[in-house]
C-alpha positions as CSV (number, residue, x, y, z in Angstrom):
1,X,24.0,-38.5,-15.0
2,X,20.5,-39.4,-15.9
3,X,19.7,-42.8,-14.4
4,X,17.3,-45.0,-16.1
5,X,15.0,-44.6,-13.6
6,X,14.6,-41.2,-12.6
7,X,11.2,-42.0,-11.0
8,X,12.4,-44.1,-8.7
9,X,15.0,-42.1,-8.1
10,X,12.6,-39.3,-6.9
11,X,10.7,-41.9,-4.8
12,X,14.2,-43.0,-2.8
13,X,14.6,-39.0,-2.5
14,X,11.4,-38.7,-1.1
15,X,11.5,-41.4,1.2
16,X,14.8,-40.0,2.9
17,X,13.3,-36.6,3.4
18,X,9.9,-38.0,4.6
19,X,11.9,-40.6,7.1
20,X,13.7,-38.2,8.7
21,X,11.1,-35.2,9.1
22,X,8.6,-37.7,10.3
23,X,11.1,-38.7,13.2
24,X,11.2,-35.0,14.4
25,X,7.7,-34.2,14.2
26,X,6.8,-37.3,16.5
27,X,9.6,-37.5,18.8
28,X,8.9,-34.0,19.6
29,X,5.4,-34.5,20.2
30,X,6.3,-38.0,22.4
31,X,8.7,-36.7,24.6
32,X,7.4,-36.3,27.6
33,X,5.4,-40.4,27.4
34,X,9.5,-41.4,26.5
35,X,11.1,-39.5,29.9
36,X,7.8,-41.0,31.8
37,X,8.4,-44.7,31.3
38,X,12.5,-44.0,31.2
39,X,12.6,-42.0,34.4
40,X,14.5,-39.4,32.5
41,X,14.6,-35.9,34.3
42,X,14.3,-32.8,32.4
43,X,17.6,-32.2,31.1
44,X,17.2,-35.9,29.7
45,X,14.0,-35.6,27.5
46,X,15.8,-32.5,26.1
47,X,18.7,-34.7,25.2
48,X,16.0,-37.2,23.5
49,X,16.1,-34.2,20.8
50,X,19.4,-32.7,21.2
51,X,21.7,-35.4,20.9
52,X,20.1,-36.0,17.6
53,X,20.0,-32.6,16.1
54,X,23.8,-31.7,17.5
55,X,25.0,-34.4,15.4
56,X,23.1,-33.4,12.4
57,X,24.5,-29.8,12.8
58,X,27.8,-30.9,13.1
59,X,28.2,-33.8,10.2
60,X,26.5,-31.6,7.1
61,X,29.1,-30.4,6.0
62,X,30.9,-33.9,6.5
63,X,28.4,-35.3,4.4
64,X,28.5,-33.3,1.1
65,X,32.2,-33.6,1.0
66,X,32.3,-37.2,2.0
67,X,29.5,-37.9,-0.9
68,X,31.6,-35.9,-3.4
69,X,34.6,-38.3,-2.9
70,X,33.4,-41.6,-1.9
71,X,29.9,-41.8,-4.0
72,X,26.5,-40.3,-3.3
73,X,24.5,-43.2,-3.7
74,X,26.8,-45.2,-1.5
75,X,26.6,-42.9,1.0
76,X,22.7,-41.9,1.0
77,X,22.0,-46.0,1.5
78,X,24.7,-45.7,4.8
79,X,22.4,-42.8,6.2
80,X,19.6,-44.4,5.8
81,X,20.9,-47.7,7.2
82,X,22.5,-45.7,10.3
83,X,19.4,-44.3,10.8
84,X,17.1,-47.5,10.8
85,X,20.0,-48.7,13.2
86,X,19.5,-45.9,15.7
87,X,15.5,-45.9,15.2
88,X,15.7,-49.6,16.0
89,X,17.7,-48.7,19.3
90,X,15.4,-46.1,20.4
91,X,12.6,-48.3,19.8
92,X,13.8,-50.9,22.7
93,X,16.1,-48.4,25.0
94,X,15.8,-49.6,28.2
95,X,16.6,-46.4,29.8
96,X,17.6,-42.8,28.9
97,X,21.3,-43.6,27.6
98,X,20.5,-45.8,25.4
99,X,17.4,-44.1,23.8
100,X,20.4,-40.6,23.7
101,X,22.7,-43.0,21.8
102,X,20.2,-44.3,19.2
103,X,19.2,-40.2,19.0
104,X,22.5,-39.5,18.0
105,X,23.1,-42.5,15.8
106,X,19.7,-41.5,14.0
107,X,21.5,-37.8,14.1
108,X,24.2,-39.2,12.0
109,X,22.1,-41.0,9.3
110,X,20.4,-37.9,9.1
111,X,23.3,-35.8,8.5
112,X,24.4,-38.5,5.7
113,X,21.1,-39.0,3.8
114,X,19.3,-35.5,3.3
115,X,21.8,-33.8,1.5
116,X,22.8,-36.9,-0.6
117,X,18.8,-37.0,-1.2
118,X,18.8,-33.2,-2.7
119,X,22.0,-34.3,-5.3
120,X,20.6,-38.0,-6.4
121,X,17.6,-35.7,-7.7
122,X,19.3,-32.7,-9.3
123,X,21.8,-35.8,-10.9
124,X,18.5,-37.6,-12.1
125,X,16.9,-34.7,-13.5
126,X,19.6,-32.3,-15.4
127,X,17.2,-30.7,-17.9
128,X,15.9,-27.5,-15.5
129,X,12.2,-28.1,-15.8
130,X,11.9,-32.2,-14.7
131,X,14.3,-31.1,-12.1
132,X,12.3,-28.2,-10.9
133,X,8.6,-30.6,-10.9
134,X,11.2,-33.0,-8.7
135,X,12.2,-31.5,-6.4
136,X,8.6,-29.8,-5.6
137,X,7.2,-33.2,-5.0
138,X,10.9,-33.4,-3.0
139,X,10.2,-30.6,-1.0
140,X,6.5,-31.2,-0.6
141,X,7.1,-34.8,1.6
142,X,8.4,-32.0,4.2
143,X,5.1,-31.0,4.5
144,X,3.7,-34.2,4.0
145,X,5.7,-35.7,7.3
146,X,3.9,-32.9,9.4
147,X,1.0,-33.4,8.5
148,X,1.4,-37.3,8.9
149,X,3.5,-37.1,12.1
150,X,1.3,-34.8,14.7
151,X,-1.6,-36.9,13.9
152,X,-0.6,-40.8,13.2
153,X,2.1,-40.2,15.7
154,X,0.0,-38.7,18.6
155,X,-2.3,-41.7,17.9
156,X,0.2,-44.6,18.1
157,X,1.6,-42.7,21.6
158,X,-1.4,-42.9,23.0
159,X,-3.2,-46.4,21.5
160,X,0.6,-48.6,20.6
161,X,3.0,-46.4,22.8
162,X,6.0,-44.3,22.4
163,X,7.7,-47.1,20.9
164,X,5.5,-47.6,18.0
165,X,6.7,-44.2,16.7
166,X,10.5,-45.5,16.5
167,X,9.3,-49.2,14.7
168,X,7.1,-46.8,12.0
169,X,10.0,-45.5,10.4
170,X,11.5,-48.7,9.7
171,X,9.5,-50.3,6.5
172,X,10.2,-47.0,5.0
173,X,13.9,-47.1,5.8
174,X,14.3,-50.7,3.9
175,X,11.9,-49.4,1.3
176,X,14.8,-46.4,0.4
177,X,17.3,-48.8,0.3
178,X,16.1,-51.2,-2.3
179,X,15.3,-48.2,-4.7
180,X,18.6,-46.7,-3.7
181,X,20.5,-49.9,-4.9
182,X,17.7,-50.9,-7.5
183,X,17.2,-47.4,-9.4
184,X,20.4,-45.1,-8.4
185,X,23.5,-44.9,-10.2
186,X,26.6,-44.4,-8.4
187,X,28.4,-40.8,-8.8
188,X,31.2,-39.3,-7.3
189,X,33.6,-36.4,-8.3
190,X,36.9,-36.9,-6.4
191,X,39.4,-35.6,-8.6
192,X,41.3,-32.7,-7.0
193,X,39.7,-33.7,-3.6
194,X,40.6,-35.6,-1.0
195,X,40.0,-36.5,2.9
196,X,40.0,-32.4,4.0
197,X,40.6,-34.4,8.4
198,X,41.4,-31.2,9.8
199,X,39.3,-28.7,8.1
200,X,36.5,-31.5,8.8
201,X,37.4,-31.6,12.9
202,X,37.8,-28.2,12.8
203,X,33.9,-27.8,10.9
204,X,32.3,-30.1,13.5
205,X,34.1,-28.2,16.8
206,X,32.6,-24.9,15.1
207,X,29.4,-26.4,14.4
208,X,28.7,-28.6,17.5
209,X,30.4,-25.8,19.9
210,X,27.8,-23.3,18.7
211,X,24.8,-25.5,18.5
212,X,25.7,-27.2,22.1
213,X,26.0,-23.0,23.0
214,X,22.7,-22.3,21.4
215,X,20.5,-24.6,22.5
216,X,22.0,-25.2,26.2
217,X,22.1,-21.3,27.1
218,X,18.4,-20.8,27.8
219,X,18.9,-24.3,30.1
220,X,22.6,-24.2,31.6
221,X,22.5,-20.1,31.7
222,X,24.4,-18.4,29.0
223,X,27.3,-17.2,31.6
224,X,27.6,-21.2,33.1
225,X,30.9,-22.9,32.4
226,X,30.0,-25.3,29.7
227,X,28.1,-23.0,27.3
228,X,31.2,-20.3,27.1
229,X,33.1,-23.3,26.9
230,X,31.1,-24.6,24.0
231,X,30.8,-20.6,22.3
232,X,34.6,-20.7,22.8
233,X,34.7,-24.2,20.7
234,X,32.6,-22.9,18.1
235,X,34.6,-20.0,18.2
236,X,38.0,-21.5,17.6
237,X,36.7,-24.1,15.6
238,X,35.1,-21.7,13.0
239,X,38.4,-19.4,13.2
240,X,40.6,-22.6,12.5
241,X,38.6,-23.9,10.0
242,X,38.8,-20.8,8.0
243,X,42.3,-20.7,8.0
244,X,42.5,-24.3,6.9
245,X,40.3,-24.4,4.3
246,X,42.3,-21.2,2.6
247,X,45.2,-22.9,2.6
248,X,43.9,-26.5,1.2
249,X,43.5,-27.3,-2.1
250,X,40.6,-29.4,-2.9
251,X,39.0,-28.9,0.9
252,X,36.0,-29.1,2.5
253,X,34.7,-25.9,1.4
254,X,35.9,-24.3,-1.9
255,X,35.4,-20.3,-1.1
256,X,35.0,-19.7,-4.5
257,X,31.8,-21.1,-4.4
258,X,30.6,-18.0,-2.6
259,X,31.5,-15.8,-5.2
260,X,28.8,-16.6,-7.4
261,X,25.7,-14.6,-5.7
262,X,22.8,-16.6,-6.4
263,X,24.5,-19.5,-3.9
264,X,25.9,-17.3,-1.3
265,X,21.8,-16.1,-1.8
266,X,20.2,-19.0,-1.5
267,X,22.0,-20.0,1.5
268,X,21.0,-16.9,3.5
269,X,17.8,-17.4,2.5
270,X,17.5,-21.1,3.7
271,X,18.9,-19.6,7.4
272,X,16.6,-16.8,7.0
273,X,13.5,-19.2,6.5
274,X,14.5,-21.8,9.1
275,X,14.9,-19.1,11.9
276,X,11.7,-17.8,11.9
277,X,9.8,-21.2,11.2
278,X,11.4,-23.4,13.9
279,X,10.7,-20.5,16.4
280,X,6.8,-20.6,14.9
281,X,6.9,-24.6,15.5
282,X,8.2,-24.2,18.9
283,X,6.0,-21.5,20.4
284,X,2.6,-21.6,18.2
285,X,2.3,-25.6,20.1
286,X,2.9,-24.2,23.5
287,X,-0.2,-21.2,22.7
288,X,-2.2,-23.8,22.2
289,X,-1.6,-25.8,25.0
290,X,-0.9,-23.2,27.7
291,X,-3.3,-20.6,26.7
292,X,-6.2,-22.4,24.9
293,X,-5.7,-25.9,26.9
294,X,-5.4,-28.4,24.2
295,X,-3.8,-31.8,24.5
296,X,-1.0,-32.2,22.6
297,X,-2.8,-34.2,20.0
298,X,-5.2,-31.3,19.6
299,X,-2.6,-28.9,19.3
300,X,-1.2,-31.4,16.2
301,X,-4.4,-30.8,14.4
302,X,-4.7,-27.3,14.7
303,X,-1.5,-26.8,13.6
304,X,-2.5,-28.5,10.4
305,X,-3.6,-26.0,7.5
306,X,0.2,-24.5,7.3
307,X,1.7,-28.6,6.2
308,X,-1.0,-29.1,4.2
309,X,-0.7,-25.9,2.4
310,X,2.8,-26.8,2.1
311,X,2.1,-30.2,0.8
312,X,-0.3,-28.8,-2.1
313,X,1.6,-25.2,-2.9
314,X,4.8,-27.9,-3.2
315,X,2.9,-30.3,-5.9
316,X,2.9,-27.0,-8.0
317,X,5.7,-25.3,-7.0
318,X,7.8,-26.4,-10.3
319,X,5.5,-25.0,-12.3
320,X,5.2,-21.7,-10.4
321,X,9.2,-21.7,-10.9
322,X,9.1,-22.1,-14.4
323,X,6.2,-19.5,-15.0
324,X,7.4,-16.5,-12.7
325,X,11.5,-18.1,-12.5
326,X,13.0,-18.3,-8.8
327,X,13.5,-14.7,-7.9
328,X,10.1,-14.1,-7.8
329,X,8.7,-16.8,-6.6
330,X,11.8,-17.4,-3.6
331,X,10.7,-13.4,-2.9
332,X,7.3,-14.1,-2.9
333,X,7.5,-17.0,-0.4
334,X,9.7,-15.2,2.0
335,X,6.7,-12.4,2.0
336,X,4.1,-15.1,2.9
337,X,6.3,-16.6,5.3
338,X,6.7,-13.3,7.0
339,X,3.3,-12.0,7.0
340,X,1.5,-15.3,8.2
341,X,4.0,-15.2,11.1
342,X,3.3,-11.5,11.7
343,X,-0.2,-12.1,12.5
344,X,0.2,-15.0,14.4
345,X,2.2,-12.6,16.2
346,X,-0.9,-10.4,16.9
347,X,-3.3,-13.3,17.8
348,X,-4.5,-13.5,21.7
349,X,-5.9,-16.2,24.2
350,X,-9.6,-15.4,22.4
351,X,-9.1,-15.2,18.8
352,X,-11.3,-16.9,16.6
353,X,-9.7,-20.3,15.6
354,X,-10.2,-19.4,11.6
355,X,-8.4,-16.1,11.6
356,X,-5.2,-18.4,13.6
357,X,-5.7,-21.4,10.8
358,X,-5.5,-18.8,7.9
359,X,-2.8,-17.1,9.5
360,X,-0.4,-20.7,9.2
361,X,-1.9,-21.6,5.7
362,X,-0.5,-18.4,4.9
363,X,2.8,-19.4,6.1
364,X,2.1,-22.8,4.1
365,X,2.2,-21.3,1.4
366,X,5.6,-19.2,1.6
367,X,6.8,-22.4,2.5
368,X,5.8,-24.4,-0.7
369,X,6.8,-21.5,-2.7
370,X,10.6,-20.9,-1.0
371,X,11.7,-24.7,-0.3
372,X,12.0,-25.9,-3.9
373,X,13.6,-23.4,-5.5
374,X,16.1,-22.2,-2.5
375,X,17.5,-25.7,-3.0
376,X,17.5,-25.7,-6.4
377,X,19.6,-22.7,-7.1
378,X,22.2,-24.0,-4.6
379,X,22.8,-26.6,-6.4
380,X,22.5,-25.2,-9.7
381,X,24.7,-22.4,-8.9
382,X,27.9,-24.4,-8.4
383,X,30.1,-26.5,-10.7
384,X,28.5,-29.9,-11.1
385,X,31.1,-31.9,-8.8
386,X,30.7,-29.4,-6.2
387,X,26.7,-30.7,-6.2
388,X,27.4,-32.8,-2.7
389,X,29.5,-30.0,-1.1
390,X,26.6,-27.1,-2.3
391,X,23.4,-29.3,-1.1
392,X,25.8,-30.0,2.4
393,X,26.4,-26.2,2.6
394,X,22.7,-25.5,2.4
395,X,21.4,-27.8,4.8
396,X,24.0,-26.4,7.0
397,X,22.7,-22.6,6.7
398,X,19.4,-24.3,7.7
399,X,20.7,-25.9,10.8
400,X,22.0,-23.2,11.6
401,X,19.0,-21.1,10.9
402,X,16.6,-23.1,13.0
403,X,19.4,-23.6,15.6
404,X,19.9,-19.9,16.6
405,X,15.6,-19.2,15.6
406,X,14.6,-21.8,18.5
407,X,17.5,-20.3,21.0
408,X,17.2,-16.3,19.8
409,X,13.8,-16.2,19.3
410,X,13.1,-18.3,22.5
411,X,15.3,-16.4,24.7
412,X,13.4,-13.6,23.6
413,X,10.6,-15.6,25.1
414,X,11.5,-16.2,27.8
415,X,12.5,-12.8,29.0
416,X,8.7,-11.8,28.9
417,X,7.4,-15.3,30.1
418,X,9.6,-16.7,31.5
419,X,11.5,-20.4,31.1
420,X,8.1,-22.1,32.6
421,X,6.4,-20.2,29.8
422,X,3.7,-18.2,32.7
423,X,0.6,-17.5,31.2
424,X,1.0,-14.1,32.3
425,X,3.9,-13.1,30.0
426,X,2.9,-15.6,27.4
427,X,1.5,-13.1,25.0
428,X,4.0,-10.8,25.2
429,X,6.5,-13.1,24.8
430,X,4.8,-14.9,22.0
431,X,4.4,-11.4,20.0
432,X,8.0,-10.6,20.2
433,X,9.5,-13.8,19.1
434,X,7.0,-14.4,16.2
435,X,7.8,-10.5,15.3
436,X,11.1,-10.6,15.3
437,X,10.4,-14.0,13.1
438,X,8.8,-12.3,10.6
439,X,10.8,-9.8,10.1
440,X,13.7,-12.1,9.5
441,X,11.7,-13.9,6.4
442,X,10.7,-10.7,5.3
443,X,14.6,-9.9,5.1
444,X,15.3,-13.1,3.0
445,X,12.6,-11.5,0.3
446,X,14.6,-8.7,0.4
447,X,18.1,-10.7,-0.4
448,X,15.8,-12.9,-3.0
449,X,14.8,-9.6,-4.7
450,X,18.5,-8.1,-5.0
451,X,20.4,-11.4,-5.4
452,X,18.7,-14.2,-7.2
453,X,18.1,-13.8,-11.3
454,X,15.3,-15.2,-13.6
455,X,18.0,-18.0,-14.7
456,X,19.5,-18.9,-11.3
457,X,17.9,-22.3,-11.1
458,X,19.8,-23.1,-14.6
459,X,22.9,-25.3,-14.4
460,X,26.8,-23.4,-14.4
461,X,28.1,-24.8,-17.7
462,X,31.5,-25.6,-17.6
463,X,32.2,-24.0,-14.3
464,X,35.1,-24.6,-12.6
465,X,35.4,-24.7,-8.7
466,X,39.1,-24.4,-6.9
């Protein structure tokens, strides 16, 4: 399908990626102003973030298949409608349930919209080189949101108010939806398929069991009650899901889609990635606050040269792909990613400021290398009407890769400093984490280099999934 407007198309793609990473990168930065005026304890302002990422982990999957039956288009407008919805809740919550039902009703739209976003492009763009220069200025509005959320957002929480951040998003949400409805043709691919209810119950128990584990361990304690009680969940829920999805014909997941290396590839890659970069994005803020004694605003700045080197390394990124092909240039950005992260590792309460800002433009640009094409040979490794079920797939090995980075990595952390993060063991901790971080992207150059060919961003002709 190549739509008549394959510009606008890209700008409606854009928009849903840039909505939704905008949202994380301030409502992580306004959390504690939003449990303030709330009167939320801890465990609630955690919630402010979980209850929207535990949804998102646990619908990905939901999504692609959902968009492969039902219509992407149809289904990338209801994200983004679901998510003005709960944006619009958060903005006026009156106290901390409400704002954790909005959170998960953005979580939702979330899990709808992105993946749906990745297949309007690759549908809009079949001929390999457009869609390679798309989906670099796709991938680069990920590192436009951070570079536009730690500083607009830290100035509207502290001019406007929390609840400022919540109304920004919403021009932009009805903004997608008239260019998804205006400029996007409806596609779907339901023949063989059909509504896969229990391998999809069985993918969200596995999925929000292990994430609820993951991220509640370091909190709850990784022997209390209800994280073995959500391991076990993810447990049986990943054991029955497997089961069903052998047995069903046209399910959720079609296991031959794994055969074909460059996907099974790509999607260790994109887990590889995210669990060394959300563990940089959740310690790197806290070194500069605890140990240098910046404001969080500050701390937003200086974070700065590693989404801005994203954003221009991503503008180029399609021609990089088409000059060296994506093997080299996903190896490549794995190495970056895993070296800039391996000297933040080494940095200490005294380090020049220059040597820290090189260290995350370094890891910048790994990222503007990798993100394009990682997504680009998932898609275009699969049969074309497995597109939604490929781009859900991938999104999931991300989740999942920045779920177990934040709670691995962190728990690693905390071991050395700690779960008040003490200065004393801050360093320590820091270096082991962010190690172990970059030797995890320096494994996904590894799989880049011994899985992915020249030609694995090219299109399967006439595959057939079952």
């Amino acid at each position: 399908m190549q739509g008549k407007h394959p510009g606008l198309v890209l700008l409606a793609a854009s928009l849903g990626v840039l909505i939704a990473q905008v949202d994380t990168s301030v409502v992580n930065l306004a959390v504690k102003a939003i449990g303030a005026d709330l009167g939320s304890t801890v465990s609630g302002m955690q919630w402010t973030i979980d209850a929207y990422n535990l949804l998102y982990a646990a619908l990905l999957l939901t999504a692609g298949a959902l968009g492969d039956l039902y219509g992407r288009r149809r289904l990338f407008a209801c994200g983004i409608a679901l998510f003005a919805a709960g944006s619009a809740i958060c903005a006026a919550a009156p106290n901390t349930a409400v704002m954790l039902a909005g959170r998960a009703l953005t979580g939702i739209g979330a899990a709808l919209e992105l993946p749906m976003s990745l297949v309007l492009l690759a549908l809009a763009y079949p001929e390999a080189r457009a869609r390679q220069r798309a989906l670099g200025i796709w991938a680069s509005c990920n590192g436009l949101a951070f570079i536009v959320g730690p500083t607009l957002g830290g100035l509207l929480v502290e001019t406007v108010g929390w609840r400022s951040i919540f109304y920004l998003v919403l021009p932009l949400c009805a903004a997608a939806l008239a260019l998804a409805w205006r400029a996007v043709e409806e596609s779907a691919s339901p023949q063989g398929r059909r509504l896969d209810l229990p391998g999809q119950l069985a993918a969200i128990a596995a999925l929000g069991g292990l994430a609820f584990a993951v991220i509640e361990g370091a909190h709850l304690g990784w022997s209390s009650v209800p994280v073995l009680l959500g391991a076990a969940l993810g447990a049986a829920g990943g054991l029955a899901f497997v089961l069903i999805e052998q047995r069903t014909q046209g399910g959720l997941v079609p296991f031959a889609l794994f055969r074909h290396r460059p996907f099974s590839a790509s999607l260790a890659i994109a887990g590889l990635m995210t669990f060394g970069m959300y563990a940089l994005l959740f310690l790197v803020p806290l070194y500069f606050q605890t140990l240098r004694g910046d404001a969080p605003l500050a701390a937003g700045i200086h974070l700065l040269p590693m989404p801005v080197a994203f954003f221009l390394v991503s503008q180029a990124s399609g021609r990089i792909v088409g000059a060296l092909g994506p093997r080299a240039t996903m190896a490549a950005g794995m190495a970056a990613m895993g070296a800039g992260e391996l000297a933040l590792a080494l940095v200490s309460a005294d380090t020049a400021y220059p040597a820290i800002g090189a260290a995350l433009a370094v890891v910048g640009v790994g990222l503007g290398l990798n993100t394009a094409p990682v997504n680009s040979v998932a898609v275009a490794s699969v049969p074309r009407e497995r597109s939604g079920t490929a781009s859900g797939l991938l999104n999931t090995a991300r989740m999942i890769g920045a779920t177990l980075g934040v709670a691995i990595l962190g728990a690693v952390f905390a071991h050395f400093a700690g779960q008040e993060g003490a200065t004393q063991g801050f360093l320590p901790g820091m270096r082991a984490a962010l190690g172990l971080g970059g030797l995890a992207e320096l494994a996904g150059a590894a799989v880049a280099l011994g899985w992915i060919r020249r030609d694995s961003a090219n299109p399967v002709p006439g595959a057939r999934a079952t």
